[in-house]
C-alpha positions in Angstrom: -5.9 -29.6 -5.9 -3.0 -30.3 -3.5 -2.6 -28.8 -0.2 -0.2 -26.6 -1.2 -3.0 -25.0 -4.1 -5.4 -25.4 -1.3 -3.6 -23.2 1.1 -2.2 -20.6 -1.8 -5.9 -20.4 -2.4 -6.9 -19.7 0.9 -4.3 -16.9 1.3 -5.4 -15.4 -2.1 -8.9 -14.9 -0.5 -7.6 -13.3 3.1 -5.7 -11.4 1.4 -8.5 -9.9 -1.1 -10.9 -9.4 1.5 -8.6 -7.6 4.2 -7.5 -5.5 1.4 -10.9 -4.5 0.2 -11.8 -3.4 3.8 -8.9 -1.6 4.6 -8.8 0.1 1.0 -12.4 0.8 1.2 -11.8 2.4 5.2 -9.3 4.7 3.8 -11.3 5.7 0.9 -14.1 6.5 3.4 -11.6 8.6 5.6 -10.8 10.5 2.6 -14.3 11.4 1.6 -15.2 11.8 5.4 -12.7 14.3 6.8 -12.3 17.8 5.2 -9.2 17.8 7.3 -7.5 14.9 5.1 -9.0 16.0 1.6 -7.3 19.2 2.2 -3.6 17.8 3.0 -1.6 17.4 -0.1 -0.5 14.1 0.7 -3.8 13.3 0.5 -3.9 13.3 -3.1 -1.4 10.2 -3.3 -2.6 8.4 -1.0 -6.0 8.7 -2.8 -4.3 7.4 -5.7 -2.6 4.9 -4.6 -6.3 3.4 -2.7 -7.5 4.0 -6.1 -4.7 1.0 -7.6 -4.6 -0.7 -4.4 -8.7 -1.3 -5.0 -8.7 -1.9 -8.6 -6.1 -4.6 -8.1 -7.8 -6.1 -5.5 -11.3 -6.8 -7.4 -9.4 -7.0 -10.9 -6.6 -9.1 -10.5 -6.9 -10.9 -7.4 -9.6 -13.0 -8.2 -8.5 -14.0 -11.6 -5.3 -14.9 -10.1 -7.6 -17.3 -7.3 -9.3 -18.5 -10.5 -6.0 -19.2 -12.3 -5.1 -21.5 -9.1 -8.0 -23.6 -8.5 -8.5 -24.4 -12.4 -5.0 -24.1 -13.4 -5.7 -22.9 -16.6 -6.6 -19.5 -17.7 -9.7 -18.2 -16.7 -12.0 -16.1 -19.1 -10.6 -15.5 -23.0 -8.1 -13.8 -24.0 -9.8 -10.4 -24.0 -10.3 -10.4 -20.3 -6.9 -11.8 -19.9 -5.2 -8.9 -22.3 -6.8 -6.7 -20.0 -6.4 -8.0 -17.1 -2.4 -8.1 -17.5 -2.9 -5.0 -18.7 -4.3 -3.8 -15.6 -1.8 -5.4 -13.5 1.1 -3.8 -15.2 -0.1 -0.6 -15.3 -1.0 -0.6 -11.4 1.8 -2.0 -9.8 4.0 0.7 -11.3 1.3 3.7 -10.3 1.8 1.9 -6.5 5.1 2.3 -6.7 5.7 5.6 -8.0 2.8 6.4 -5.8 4.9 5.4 -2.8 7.8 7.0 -4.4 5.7 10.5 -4.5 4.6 9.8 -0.8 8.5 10.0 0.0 9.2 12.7 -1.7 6.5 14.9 0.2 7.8 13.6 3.7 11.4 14.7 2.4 10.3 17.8 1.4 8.2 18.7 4.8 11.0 17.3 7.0 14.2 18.9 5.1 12.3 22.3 3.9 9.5 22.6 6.3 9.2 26.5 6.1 9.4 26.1 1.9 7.2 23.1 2.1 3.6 24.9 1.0 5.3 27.0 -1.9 7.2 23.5 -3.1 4.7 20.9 -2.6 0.7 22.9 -3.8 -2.2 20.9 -5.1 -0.8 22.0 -8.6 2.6 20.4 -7.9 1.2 17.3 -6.8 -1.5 16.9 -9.9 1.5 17.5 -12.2 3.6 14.2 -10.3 0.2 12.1 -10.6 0.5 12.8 -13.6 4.0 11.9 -14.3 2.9 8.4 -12.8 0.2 7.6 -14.5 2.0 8.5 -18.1 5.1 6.5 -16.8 2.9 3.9 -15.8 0.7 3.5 -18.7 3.5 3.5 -20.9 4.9 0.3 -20.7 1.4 -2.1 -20.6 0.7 0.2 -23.9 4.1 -1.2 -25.7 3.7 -4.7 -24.5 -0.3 -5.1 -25.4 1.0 -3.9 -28.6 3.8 -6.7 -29.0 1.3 -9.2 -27.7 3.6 -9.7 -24.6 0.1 -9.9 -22.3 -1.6 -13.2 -21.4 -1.4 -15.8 -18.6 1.5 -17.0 -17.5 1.1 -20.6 -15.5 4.2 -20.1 -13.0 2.5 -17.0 -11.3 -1.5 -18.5 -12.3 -1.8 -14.6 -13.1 -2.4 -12.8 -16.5 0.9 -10.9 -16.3 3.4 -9.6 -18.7 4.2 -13.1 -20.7 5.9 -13.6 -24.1 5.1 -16.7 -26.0 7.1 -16.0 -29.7 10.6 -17.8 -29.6 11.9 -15.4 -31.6 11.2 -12.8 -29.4 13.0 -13.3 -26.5 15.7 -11.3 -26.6 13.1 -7.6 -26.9 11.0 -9.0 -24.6 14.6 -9.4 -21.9 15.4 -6.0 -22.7 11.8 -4.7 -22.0 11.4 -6.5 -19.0 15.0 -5.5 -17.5 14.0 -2.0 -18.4 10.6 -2.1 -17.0 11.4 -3.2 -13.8 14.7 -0.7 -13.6 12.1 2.0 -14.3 9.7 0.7 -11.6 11.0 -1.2 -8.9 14.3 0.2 -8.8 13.5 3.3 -9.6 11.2 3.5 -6.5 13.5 1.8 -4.2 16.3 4.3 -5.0 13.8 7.7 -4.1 12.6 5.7 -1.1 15.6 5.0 0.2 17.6 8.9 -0.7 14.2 10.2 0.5 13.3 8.7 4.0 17.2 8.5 4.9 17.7 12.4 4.4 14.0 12.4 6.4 15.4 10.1 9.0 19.1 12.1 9.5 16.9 15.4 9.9 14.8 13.5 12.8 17.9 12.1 14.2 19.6 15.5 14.1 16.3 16.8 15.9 16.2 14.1 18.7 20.0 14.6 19.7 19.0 18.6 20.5 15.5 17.6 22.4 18.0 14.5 23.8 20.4 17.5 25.4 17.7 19.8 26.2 16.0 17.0 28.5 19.4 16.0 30.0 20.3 19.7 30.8 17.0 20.2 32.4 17.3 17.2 34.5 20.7 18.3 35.6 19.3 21.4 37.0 16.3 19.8 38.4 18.3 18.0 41.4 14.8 16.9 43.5 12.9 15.4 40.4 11.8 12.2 41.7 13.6 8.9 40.2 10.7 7.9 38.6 9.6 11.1 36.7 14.0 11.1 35.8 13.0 7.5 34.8 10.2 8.2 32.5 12.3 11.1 30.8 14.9 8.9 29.6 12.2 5.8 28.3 10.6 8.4 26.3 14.2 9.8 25.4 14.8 6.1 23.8 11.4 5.7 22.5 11.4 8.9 20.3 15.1 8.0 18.9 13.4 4.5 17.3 10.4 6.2 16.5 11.7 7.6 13.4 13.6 4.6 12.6 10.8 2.3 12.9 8.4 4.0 10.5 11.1 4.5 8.1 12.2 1.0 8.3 8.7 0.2 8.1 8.0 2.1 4.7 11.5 0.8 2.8 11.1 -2.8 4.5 7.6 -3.2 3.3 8.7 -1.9 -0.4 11.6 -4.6 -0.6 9.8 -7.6 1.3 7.0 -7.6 -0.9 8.3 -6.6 -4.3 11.7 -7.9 -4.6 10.8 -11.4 -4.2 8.2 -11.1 -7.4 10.7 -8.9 -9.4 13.8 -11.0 -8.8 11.9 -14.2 -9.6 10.5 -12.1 -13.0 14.3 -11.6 -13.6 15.7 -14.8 -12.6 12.7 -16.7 -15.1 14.5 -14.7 -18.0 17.2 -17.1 -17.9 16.5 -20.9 -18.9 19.0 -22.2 -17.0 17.0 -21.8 -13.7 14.1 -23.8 -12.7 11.4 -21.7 -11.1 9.2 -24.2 -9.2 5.8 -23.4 -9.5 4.3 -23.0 -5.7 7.2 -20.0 -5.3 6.1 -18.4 -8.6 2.7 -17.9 -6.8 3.9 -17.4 -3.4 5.9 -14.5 -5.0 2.9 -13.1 -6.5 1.0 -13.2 -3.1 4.1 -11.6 -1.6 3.2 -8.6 -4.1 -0.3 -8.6 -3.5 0.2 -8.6 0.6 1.3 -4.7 -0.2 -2.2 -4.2 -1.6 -3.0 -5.1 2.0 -0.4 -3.5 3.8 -0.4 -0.2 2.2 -3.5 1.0 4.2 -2.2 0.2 7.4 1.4 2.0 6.5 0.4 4.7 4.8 -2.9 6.0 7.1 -5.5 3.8 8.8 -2.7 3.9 12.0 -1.5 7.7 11.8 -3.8 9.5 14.4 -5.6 11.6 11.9 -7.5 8.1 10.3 -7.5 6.2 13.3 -9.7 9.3 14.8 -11.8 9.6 10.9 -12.6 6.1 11.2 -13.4 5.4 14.6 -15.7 8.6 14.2 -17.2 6.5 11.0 -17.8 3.7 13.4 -19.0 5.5 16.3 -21.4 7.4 13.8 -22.8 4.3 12.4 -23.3 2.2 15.8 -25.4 5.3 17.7 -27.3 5.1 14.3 -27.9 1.4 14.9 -28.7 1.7 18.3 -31.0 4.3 17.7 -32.9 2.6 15.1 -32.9 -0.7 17.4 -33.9 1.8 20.1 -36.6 2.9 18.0 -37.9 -0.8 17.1 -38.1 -1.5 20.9 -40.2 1.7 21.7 -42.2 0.8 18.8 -42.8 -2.8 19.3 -43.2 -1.8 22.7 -46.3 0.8 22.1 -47.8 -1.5 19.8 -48.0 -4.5 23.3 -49.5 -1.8 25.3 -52.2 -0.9 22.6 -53.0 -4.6 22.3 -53.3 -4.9 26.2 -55.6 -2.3 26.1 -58.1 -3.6 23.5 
């Protein structure tokens, strides 16, 4: 192996364990908190932990596998399924994320409309929109035999080995991705810019409230008048942060793997190796970064799982409390005989 395979590898493994904790933390904030079970939202991010995990144990190591042997691991059975796997679940992420977007536009745009428009019914019926959308395309290329492993990404990924077929197999792959990537990039971006206008439009009235009141308040002290103003800036980048945040993610760690998916198409271009993988890495880092985004730092997980952690380090220390009470009984009663 070179040091470049040796460092791709490395990263492969960081990023499959963080994501299995972090995946595995939200997963546990869902079934712990009745609070977060009962929030629609809830339901995709549930989903999209349920993809983000499945990638993570699934394809993930296969694709470590694929690196350090630089062959296919496992026959083609696993393989088929595998790639099956792979293309089924980055399109449920997506239009996971897509969904996600589309609930924050509709509680920030329509927030007195937003429990008739957006019920555990409505939600059900978008999941399962994705998961039909989703399923659709692996179905058609398993059929076409356009599955196995593909040595420019060391993945079992969409791959089409028949000469003859490469012109279906451009058309299916320009389609898929316009039907996944793009697709989802478009709501993303219509959703959480009409979200971020609406916050925008919200901070400019707070933003002349606070100056009016200060106005009128002529003995405030200077530093309370200071402090008013910092939080004045800090809650007009709030909202641009997070959005920026959600969209940036998206693009940074799919369009390097879906341009380089389209660019491949052409056999003009040279695709060297090492970038084929890092691109793939690039897509998996959104396995890892998806928990973080998308709950484990809103207030409502961070307070689930450090009651989770709280609840299982007085258990410890009560069991290790125990033990020392015990052992220490047990010295006395030896002292005495």
């Amino acid at each position: 192996m070179s040091i470049w395979e040796v460092i791709l590898a490395f990263v492969v493994v960081v990023l499959m364990l963080v994501a299995l904790l972090a995946n595995v933390l939200v997963l546990l904030c869902f079934l712990y908190s009745a609070d977060i079970r009962k929030q629609v939202p809830g339901l995709f991010i549930l989903n999209l932990t349920f993809c983000n995990l499945l990638m993570t144990v699934s394809n993930m190591p296969l694709t470590l596998a694929g690196i350090i042997y630089k062959s296919q691991p496992g026959g083609d059975q696993i393989c088929h399924v595998v790639g099956f796997l792979e293309t089924f679940l980055t399109t449920n992420s997506m239009l996971s994320m897509a969904a996600l977007s589309i609930d924050r536009w509709i509680a920030v745009v329509f927030p007195l409309s937003y429990h008739s428009k957006m019920r555990y019914r409505d939600a059900a019926l978008i999941l399962s929109y994705t998961w039909l959308h989703s399923v659709s395309f692996p179905i058609v290329a398993a059929s076409l035999s356009w599955v196995g492993f593909h040595h420019l990404y060391a993945s079992c990924t969409l791959y089409n080995k028949r000469p003859e077929d490469r012109t279906q197999f451009v058309i299916f792959t320009g389609v898929f991705h316009a039907l996944s990537f793009l697709l989802s990039l478009i709501v993303l971006c219509f959703t959480y810019l009409k979200v971020l206008k609406v916050a925008r439009f919200h901070c400019k009235r707070i933003d002349v409230i606070t100056m009016q009141t200060l106005v009128l308040l002529v003995d405030i002290h200077p530093s309370v008048r200071e402090r008013c103003l910092e939080e004045q800036k800090r809650r007009r980048q709030r909202a641009t942060k997070k959005i920026s945040t959600f969209i940036g993610t998206f693009i940074l760690c799919f369009a390097p793997y879906v341009i380089t998916r389209l660019v491949e198409l052409s056999s003009v271009v040279h695709i060297n190796s090492h970038w084929g993988i890092i691109s793939k890495c690039l897509a998996y880092s959104k396995v890892v970064s998806d928990p973080f985004v998308y709950s484990l730092l809103r207030h409502q997980y961070k307070k689930t799982w450090k009651d989770i952690v709280n609840k299982i380090l007085k258990r410890s220390s009560i069991n290790s409390s125990a033990l020392t009470s015990e052992s220490h009984n047990r010295n006395i009663l030896q002292l005495n005989e």
